[in-house]
C-alpha positions as CSV (number, residue, x, y, z in Angstrom):
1,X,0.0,0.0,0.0
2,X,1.0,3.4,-1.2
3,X,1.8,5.8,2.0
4,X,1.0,9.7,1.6
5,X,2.4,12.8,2.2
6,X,0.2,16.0,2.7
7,X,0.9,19.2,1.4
8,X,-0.7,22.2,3.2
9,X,-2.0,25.2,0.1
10,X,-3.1,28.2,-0.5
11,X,-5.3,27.7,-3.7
12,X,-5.6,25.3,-6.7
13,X,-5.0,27.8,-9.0
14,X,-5.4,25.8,-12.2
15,X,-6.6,22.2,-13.4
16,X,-6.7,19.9,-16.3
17,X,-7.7,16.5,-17.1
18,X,-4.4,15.1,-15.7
19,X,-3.2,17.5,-13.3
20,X,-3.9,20.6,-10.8
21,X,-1.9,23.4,-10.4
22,X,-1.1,24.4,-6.7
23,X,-0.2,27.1,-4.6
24,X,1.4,25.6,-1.3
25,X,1.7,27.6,1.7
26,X,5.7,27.2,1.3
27,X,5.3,29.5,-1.8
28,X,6.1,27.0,-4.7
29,X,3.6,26.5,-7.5
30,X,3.5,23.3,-8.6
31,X,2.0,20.5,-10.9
32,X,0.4,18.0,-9.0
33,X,-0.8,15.2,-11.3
34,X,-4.5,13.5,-10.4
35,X,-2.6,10.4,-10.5
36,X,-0.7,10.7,-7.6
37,X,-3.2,12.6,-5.6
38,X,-5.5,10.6,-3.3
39,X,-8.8,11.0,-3.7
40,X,-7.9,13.8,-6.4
41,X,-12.2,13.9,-7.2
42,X,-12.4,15.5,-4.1
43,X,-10.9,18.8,-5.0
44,X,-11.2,21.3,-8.0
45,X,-9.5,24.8,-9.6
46,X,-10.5,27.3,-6.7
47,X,-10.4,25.4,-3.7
48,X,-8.3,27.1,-0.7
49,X,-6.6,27.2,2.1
50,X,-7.1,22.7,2.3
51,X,-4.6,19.8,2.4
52,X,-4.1,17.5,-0.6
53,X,-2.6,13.8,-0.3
54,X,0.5,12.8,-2.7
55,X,1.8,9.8,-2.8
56,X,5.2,9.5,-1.2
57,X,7.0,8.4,-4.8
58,X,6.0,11.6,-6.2
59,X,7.1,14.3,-3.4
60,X,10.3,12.1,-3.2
61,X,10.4,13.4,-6.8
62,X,9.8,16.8,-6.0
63,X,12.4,17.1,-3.7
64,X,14.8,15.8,-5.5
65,X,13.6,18.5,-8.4
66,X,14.3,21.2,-6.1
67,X,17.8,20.5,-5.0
68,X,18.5,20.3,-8.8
């Protein structure tokens, strides 16, 4: 079973068929893709100040991205 990290944001600025676009409280914007977001039918472009689920594979990724 997949484990989960959760991200803390300010708005879901953007979203697509595949992916939401995400303001976290940290400042970064980032693409979060639907895939790798639990329950990613629970949220839509808009929503604000929530908590969204990633799997642990992917923000493993993103960190990784940002020390680049």
């Amino acid at each position: 079973m997949s484990e989960f990290v959760h991200l803390d944001f300010l708005v879901i600025r953007r979203e697509t068929a595949k992916a939401f676009q995400v303001h976290l409280e940290d400042g970064r914007f980032v693409w979060l893709p639907k895939s790798q977001v639990a329950d990613a039918g629970d949220y839509a472009a808009g929503d604000k100040d929530g908590t969204i689920s990633v799997s642990e594979w992917f923000y493993d990724k993103m960190q990784n991205q940002d020390e680049e």
